[in-house]
ZALUMTI-191186 format. One record per residue (C-alpha): residue in one letter; x, y, z negated. Coordinates in Angstrom, 1 decimal, decimal comma, m for minus. Layout:
N
+------+--------+--------+--------+
: resn :      u :      v :      w :
+------+--------+--------+--------+
:    A :      X :      Y :      Z :
...
+------+--------+--------+--------+
% end
This chain:
74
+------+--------+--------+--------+
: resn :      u :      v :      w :
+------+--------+--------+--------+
:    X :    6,2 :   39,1 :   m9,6 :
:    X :    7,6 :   35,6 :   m9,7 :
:    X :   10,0 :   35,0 :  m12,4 :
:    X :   12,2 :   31,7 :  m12,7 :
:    X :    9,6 :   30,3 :  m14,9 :
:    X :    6,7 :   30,5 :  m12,8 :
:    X :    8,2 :   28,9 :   m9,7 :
:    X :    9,7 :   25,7 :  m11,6 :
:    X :    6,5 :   25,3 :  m13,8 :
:    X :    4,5 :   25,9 :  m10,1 :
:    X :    7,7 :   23,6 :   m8,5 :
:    X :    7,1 :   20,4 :  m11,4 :
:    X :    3,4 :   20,9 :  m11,2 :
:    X :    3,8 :   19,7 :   m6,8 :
:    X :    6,5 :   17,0 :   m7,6 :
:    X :    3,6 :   15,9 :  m10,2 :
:    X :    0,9 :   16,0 :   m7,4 :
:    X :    3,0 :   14,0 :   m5,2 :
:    X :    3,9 :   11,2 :   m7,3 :
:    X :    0,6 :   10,8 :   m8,5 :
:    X :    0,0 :   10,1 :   m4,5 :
:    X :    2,9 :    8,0 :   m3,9 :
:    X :    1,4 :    5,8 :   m6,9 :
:    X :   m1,4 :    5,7 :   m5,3 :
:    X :   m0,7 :    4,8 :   m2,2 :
:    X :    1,9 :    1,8 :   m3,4 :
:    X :   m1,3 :    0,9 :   m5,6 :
:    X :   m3,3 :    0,6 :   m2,7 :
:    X :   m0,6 :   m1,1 :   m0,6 :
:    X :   m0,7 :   m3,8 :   m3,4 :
:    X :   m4,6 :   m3,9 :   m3,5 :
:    X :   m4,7 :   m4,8 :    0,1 :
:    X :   m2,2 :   m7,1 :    0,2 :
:    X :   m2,8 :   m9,0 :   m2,4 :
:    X :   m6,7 :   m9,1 :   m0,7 :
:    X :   m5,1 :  m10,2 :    2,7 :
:    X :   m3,1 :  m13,2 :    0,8 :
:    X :   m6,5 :  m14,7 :   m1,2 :
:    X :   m8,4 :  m14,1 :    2,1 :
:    X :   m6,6 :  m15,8 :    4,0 :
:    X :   m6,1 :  m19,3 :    1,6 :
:    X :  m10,0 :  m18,8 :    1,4 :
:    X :  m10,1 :  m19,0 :    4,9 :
:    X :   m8,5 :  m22,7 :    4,7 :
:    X :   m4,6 :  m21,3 :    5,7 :
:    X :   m1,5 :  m23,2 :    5,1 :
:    X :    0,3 :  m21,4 :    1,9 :
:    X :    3,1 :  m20,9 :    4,4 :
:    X :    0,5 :  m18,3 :    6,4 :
:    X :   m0,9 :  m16,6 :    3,5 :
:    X :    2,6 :  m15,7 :    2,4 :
:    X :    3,5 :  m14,5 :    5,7 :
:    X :    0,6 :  m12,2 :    5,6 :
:    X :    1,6 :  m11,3 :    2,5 :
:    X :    4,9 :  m10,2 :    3,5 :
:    X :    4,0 :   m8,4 :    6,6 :
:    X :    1,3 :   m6,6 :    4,6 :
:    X :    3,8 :   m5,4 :    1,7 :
:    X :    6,1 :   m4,3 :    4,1 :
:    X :    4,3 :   m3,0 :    7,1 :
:    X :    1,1 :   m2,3 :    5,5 :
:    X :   m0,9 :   m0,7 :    8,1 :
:    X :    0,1 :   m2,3 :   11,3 :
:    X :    0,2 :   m5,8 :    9,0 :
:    X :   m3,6 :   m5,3 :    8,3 :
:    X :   m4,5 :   m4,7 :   11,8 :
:    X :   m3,1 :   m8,1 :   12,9 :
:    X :   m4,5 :  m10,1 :    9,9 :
:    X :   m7,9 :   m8,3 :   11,0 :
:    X :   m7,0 :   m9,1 :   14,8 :
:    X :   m6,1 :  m12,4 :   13,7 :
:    X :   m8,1 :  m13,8 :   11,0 :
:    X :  m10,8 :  m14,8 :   12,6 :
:    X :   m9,0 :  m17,5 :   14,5 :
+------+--------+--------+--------+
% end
């Protein structure tokens, strides 16, 4: 039988899981775009660029990497 107990302690232990994967996953956003910004001043970009990329990284992080990849190269 499920009592009150049970379903909140089974109820915290999923809002646990799924912050510990929203951390993760901002973590990771960070990781990458902080990569994409010191990759492309290595490459011999303007500081202007590299910020750019580091903006569309932050906020569109997986459509922003594609086009740095697309575009990098250049």
């Amino acid at each position: 039988m499920l009592n009150a107990a049970s379903f909140f302690g089974f109820a915290s232990a999923v809002v646990g899981i799924i912050i510990f994967f929203a951390v993760l996953i901002f973590l990771l956003n960070i990781i990458t775009s902080i990569w994409a910004y010191r990759d492309s001043q290595r490459k011999g970009k303007s500081k202007e660029y590299a910020l750019v990329v580091l903006i569309g990284t932050l906020f569109f992080p997986i459509i922003g990497l594609i086009i740095y990849f697309i575009i990098r190269n250049d």
